[in-house]
One Martini backbone bead per residue (centre of mass of N, CA, C, O) as a GRO file, in nm:
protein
  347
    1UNK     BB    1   0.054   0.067  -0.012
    2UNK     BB    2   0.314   0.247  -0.038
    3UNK     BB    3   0.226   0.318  -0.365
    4UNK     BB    4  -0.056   0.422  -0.399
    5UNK     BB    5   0.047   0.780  -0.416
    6UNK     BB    6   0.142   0.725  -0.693
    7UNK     BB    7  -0.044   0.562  -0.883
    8UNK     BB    8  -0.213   0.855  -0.833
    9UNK     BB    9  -0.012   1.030  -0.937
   10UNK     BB   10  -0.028   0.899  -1.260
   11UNK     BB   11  -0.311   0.940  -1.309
   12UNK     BB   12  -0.383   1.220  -1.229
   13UNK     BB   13  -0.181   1.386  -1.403
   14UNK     BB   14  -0.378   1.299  -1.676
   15UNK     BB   15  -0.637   1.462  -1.641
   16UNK     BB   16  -0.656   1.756  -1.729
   17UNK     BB   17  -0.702   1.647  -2.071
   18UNK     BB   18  -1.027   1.653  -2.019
   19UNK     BB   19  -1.066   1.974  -2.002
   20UNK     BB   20  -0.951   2.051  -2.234
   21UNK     BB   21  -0.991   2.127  -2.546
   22UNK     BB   22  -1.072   1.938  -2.807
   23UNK     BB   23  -0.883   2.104  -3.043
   24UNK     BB   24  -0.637   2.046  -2.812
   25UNK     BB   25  -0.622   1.792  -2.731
   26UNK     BB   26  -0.347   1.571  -2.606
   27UNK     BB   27  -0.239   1.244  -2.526
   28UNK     BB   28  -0.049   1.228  -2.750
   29UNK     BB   29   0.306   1.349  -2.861
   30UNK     BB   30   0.453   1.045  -2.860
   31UNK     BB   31   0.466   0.735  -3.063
   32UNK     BB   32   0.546   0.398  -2.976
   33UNK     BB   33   0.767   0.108  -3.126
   34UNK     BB   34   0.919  -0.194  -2.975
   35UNK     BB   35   1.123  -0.471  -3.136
   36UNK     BB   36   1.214  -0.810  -3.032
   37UNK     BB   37   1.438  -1.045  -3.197
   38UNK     BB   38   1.620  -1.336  -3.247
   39UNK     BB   39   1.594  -1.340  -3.591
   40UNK     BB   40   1.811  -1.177  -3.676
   41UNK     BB   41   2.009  -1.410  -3.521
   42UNK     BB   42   1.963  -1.661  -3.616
   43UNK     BB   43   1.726  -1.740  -3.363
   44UNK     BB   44   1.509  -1.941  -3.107
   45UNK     BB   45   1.609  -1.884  -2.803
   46UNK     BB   46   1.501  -1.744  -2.560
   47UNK     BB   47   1.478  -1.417  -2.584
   48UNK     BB   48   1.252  -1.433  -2.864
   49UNK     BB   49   1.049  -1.155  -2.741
   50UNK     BB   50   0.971  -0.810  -2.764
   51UNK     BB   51   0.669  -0.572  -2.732
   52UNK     BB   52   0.639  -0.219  -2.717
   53UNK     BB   53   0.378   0.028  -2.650
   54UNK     BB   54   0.377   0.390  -2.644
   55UNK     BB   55   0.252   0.704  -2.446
   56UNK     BB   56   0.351   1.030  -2.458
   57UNK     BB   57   0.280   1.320  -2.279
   58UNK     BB   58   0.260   1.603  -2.296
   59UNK     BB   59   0.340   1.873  -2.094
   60UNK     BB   60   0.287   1.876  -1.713
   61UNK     BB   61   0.381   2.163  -1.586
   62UNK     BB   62   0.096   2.345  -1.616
   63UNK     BB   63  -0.009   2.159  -1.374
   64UNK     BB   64   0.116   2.210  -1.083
   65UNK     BB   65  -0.105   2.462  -1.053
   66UNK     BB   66  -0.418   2.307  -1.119
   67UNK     BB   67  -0.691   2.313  -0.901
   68UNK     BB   68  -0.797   2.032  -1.022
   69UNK     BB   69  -0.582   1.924  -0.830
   70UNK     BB   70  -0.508   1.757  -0.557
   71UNK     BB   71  -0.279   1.927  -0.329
   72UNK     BB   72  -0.093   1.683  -0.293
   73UNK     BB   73  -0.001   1.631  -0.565
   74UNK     BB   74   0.101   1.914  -0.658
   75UNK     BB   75   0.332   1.870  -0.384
   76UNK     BB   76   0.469   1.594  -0.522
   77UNK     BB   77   0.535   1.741  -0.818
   78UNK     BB   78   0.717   1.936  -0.719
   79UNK     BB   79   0.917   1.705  -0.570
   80UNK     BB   80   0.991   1.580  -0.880
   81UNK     BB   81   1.328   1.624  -0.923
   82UNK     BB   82   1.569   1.507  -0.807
   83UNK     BB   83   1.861   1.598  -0.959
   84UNK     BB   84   1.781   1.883  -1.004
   85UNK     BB   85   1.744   1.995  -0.726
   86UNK     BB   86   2.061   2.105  -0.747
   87UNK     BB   87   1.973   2.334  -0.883
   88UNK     BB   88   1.921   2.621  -0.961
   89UNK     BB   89   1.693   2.898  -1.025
   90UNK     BB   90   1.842   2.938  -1.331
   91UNK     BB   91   1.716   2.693  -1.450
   92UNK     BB   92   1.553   2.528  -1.642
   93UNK     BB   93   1.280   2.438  -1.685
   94UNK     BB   94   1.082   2.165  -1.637
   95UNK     BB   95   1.003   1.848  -1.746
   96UNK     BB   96   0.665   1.634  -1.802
   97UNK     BB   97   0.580   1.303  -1.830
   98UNK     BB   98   0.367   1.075  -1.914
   99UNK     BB   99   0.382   0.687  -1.953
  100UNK     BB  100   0.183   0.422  -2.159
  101UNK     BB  101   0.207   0.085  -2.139
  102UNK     BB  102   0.248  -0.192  -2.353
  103UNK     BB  103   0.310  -0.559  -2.364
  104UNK     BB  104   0.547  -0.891  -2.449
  105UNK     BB  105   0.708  -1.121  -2.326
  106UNK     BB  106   0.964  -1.416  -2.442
  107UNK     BB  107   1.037  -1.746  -2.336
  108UNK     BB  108   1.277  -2.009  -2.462
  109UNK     BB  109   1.410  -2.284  -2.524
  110UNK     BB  110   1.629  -2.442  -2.766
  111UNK     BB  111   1.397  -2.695  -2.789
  112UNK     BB  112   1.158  -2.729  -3.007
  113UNK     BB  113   1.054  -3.056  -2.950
  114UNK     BB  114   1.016  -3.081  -2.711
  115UNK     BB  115   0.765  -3.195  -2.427
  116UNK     BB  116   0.948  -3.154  -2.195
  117UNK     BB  117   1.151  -3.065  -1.937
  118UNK     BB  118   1.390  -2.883  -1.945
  119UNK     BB  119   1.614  -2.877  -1.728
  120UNK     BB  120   1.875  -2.733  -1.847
  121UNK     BB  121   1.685  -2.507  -1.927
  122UNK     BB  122   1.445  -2.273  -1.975
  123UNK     BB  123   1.167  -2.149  -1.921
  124UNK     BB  124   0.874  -2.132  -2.015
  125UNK     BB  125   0.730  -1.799  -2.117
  126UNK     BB  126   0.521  -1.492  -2.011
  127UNK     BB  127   0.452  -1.106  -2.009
  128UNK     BB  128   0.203  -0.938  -1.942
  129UNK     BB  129   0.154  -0.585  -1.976
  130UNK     BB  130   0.101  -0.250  -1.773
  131UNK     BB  131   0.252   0.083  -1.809
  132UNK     BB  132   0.363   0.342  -1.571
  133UNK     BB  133   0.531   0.682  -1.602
  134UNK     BB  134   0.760   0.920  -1.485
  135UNK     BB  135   0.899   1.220  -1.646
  136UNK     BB  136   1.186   1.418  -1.580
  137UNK     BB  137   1.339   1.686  -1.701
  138UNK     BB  138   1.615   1.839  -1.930
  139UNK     BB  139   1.877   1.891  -2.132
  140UNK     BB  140   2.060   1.651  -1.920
  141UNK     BB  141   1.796   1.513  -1.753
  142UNK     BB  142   1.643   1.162  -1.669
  143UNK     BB  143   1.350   1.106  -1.461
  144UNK     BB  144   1.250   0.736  -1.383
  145UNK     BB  145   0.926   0.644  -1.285
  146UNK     BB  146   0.801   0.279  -1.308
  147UNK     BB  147   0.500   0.070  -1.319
  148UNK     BB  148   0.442  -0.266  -1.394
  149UNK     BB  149   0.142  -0.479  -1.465
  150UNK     BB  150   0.069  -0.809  -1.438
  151UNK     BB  151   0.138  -1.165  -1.661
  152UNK     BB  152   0.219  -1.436  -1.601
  153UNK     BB  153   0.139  -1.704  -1.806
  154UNK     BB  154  -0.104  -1.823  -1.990
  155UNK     BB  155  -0.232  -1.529  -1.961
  156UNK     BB  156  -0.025  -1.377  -2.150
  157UNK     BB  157  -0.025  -1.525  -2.456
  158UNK     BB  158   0.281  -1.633  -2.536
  159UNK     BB  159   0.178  -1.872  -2.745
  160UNK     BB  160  -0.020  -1.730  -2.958
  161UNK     BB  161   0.160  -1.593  -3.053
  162UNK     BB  162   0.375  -1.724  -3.162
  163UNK     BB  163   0.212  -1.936  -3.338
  164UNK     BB  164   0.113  -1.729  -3.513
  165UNK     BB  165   0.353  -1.625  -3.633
  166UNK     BB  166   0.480  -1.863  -3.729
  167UNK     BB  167   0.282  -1.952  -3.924
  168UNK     BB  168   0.311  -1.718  -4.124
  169UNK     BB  169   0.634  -1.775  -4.126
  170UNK     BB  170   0.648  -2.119  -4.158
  171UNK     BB  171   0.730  -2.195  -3.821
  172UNK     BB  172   0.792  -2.400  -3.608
  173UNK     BB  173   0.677  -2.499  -3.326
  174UNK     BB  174   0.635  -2.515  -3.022
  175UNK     BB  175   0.585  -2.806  -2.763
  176UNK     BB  176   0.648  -2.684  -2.452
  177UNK     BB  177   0.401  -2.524  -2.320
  178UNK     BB  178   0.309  -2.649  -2.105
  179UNK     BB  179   0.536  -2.607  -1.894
  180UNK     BB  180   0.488  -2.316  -1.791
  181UNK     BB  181   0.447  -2.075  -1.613
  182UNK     BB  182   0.243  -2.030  -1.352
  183UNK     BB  183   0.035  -1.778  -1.283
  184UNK     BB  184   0.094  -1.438  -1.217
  185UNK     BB  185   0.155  -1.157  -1.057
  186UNK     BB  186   0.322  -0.851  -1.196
  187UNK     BB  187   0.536  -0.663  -1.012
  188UNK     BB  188   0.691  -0.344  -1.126
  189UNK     BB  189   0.964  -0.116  -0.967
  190UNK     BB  190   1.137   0.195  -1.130
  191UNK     BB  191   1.461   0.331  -1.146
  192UNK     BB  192   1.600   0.627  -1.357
  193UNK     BB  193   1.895   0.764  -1.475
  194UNK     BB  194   1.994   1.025  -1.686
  195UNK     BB  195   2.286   1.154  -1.852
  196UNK     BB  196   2.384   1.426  -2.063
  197UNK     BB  197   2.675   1.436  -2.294
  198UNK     BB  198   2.821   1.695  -2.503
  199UNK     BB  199   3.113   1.683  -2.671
  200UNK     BB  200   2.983   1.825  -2.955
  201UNK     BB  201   2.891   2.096  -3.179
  202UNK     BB  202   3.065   1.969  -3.436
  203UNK     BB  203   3.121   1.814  -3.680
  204UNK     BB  204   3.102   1.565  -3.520
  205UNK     BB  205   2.837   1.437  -3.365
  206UNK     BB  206   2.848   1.420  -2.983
  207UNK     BB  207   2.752   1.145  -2.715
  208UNK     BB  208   2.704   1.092  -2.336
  209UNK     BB  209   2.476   0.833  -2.206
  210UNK     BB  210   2.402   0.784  -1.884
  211UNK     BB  211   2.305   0.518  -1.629
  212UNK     BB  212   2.068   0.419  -1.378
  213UNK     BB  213   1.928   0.170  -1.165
  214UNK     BB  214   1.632   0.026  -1.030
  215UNK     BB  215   1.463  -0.324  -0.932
  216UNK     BB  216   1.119  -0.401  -0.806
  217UNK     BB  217   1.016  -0.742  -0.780
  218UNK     BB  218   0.891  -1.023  -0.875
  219UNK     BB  219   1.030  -0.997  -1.162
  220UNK     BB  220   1.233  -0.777  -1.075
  221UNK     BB  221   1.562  -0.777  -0.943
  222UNK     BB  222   1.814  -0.481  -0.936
  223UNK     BB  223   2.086  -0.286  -1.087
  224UNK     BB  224   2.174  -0.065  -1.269
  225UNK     BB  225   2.453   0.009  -1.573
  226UNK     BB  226   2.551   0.268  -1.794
  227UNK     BB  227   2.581   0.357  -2.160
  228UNK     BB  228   2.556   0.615  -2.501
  229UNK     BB  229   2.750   0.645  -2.779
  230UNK     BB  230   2.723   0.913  -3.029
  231UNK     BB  231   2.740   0.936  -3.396
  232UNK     BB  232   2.683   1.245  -3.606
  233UNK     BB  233   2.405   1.419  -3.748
  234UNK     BB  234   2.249   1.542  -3.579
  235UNK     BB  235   2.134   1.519  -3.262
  236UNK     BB  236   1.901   1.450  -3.095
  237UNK     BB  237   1.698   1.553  -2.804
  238UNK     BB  238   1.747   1.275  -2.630
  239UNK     BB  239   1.815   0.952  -2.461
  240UNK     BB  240   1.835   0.771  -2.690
  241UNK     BB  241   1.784   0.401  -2.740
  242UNK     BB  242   1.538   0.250  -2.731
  243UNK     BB  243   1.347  -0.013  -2.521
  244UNK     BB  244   1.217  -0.328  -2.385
  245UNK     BB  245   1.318  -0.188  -2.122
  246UNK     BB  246   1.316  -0.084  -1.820
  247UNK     BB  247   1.348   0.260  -1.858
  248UNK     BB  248   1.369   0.285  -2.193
  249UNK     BB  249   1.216   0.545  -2.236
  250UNK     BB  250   1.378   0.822  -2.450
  251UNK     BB  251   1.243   0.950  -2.752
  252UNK     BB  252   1.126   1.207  -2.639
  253UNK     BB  253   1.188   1.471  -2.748
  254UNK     BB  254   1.302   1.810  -2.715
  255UNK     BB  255   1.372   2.119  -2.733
  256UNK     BB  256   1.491   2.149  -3.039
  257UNK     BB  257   1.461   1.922  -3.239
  258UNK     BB  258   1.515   1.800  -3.537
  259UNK     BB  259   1.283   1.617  -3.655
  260UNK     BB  260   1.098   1.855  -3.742
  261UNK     BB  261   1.205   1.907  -4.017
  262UNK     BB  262   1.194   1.947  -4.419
  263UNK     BB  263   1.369   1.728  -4.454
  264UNK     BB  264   1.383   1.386  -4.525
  265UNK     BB  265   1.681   1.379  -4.345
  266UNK     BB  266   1.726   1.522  -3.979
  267UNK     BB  267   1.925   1.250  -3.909
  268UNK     BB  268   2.231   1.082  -3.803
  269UNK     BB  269   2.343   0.796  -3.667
  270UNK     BB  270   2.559   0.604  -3.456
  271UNK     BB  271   2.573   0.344  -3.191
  272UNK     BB  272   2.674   0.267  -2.877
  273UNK     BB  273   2.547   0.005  -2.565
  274UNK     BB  274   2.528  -0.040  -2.253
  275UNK     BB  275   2.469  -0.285  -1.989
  276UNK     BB  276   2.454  -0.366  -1.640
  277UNK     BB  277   2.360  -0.646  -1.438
  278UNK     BB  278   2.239  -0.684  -1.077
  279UNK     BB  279   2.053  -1.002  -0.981
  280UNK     BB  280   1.833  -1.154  -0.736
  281UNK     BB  281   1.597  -1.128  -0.965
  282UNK     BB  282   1.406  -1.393  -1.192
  283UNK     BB  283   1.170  -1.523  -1.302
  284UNK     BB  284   1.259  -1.678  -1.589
  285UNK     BB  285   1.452  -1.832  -1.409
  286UNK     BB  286   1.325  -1.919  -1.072
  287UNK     BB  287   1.041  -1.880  -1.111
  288UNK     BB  288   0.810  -1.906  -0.919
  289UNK     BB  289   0.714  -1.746  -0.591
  290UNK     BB  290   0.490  -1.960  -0.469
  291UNK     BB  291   0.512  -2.216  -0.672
  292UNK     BB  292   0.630  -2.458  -0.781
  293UNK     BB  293   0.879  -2.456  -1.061
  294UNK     BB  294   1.066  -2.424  -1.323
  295UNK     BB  295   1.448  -2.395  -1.284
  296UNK     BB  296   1.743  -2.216  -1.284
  297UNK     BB  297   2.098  -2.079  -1.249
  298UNK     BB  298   2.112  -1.807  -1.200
  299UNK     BB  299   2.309  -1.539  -1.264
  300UNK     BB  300   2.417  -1.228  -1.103
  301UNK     BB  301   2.533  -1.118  -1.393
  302UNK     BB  302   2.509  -0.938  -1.649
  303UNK     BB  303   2.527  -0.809  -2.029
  304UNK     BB  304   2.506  -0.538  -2.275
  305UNK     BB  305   2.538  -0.504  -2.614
  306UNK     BB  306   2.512  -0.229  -2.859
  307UNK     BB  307   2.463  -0.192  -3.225
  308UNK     BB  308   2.376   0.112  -3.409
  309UNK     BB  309   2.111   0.304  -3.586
  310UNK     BB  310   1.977   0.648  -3.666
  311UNK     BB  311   1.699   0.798  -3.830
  312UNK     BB  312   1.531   1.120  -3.927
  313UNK     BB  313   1.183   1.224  -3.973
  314UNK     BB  314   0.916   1.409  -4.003
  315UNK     BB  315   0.907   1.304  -3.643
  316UNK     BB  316   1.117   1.075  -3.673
  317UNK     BB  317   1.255   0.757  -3.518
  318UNK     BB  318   1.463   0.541  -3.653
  319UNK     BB  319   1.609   0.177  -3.564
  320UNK     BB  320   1.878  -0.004  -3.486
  321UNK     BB  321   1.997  -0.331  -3.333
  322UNK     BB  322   2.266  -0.538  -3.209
  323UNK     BB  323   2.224  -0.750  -2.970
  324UNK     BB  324   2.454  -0.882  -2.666
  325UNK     BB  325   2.432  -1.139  -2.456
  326UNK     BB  326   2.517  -1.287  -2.193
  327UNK     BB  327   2.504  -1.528  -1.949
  328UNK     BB  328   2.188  -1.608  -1.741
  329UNK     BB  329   2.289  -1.929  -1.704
  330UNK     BB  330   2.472  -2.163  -1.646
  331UNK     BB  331   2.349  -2.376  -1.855
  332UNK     BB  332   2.443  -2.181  -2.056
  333UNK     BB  333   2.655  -2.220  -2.348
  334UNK     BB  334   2.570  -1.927  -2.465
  335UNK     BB  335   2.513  -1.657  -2.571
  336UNK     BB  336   2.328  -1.399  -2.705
  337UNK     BB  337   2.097  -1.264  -2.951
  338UNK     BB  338   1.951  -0.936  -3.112
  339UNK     BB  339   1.727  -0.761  -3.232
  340UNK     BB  340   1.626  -0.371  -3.275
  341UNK     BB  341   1.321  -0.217  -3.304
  342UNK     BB  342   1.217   0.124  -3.381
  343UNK     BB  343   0.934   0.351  -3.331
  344UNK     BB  344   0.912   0.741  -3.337
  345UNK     BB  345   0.626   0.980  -3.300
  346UNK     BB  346   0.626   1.330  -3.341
  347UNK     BB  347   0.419   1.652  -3.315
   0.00000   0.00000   0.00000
């Protein structure tokens, strides 16, 4: 319970904008779409899909004071200023966002022709969410907390979608999804700082954002940190290349951000980012939190490398990147990898 004036002001947050003028009213600034699968990397398992729609809302600053919030709200939200509290009152303006998203996580063993638990491989899973996020920014600093609520387990329909999705593709299906870890309530509650630099103002352009984070609750308990040097013409103002993990969501413009040019191409760049976390717990691996079920000897620490390429257009940021992952358990005998396509489309 003491998350609930949390989710209460997540919510409450996007309220005044039923109250604007309809011809004025805008729900969402940023519309995001992002895909992973590890056929990118020709192969299909562990890992094997990844894909969250989210939505972000115009700035939500102007509403700080406004009387149609209740008082507690207001004082709450002007409170959440997290590291920028640090700045003088001569800093820039402060940007909130609200961001609403949905997903569908996917993981299966090597071995798709077994219809048995494969001891030592990763258990059959999958995690339908959805998820609220609140967003303080400037334009060097972005700080995210997310808190995702669904479902693990054959109600999350991730045997559904697969199934659908390789019929489409005449790819054969896994046989083992009877194993699958079985229903549970899944919530998980995320903080992420990142901090931009930009290294150079004339080409190229070159920046670099660090990132660190924590995540509590029973899909996952972790501690994380990394960062992505960018080298391009032109880099968007926003705070890296989206992803579908907790706390990806940063590809929403900035102040000034070139993409919103008259010309077919706004920015170009490649982009090379890690990741690394130290981690507690993983349901994907540990198995279900409350009843015995399938699980693996999780590793403690993991690691992620992406390289790919952005660019820009008439409001658009289109990416790719081809993610390499070390090891997630003991029994994994070799690394994963997959891609990573986003698409974010901002008015």
């Amino acid at each position: 319970m003491k998350y609930f004036p949390l989710i209460l002001l997540l919510i409450t947050s996007f309220l005044p904008f039923t109250h604007t003028n309809a011809e004025e009213a805008r729900y969402c600034d940023t519309l995001n779409l992002y895909l992973e699968n590890d056929l990118f990397g020709e192969t299909d398992l562990h890992y094997t899909n990844g894909i969250r729609v989210s939505c972000v809302s115009p700035d939500l600053s102007s509403y700080l004071n406004d009387e149609r919030l209740p008082l507690w709200v207001r004082e709450v939200n002007n409170k959440l200023r997290f590291f920028h509290g640090l700045k003088d009152d001569n800093s820039p303006e402060l940007q909130r966002n609200l961001v609403i998203s949905m997903g569908q996580l996917m993981f299966t063993p090597s071995d798709k022709e077994e219809r048995e638990i494969i001891q030592d491989d990763r258990p059959y899973a999958g995690f339908l969410y959805l998820g609220f996020g609140y967003h303080t920014r400037d334009q060097e600093q972005l700080d995210t907390i997310e808190m995702n609520v669904g479902i693990v387990g054959p109600a999350s329909l991730a045997e559904e979608s697969q199934d659908f999705i390789h019929k489409i593709r005449a790819i054969d299906k896994f046989n083992g999804w009877d194993n699958q870890l079985e229903n549970e309530l899944g919530v998980q509650f995320i903080y992420e700082h990142k901090h931009r630099f930009k290294l150079t103002n004339s080409w190229p352009h070159q920046d670099f954002i660090a990132h660190s984070g924590v995540s509590l609750g029973n899909v996952a308990t972790h501690l994380n940190a990394g960062g992505e040097y960018r080298i391009g013409w032109q880099l968007p103002e926003d705070f890296g290349t989206a992803a579908v993990r907790p706390g990806g969501d940063n590809s929403a413009p900035g102040d000034g951000d070139i993409r919103h040019c008259n010309q077919w191409i706004c920015g170009l760049h490649a982009f090379i980012s890690f990741d690394g976390r130290f981690v507690a717990r993983d349901i994907f691996l540990d198995g279900n939190t409350f009843e015995d079920s399938h699980s693996v000897d999780r590793r403690s620490t993991v690691a992620d490398a992406a390289i790919g390429f952005s660019f820009l257009s008439g409001g658009w940021k289109i990416s790719y990147a081809k993610v390499f992952r070390t090891r997630e358990f003991e029994e994994q005998d070799k690394s994963h990898e997959y891609g990573s396509l986003s698409f974010s489309y901002s008015w």
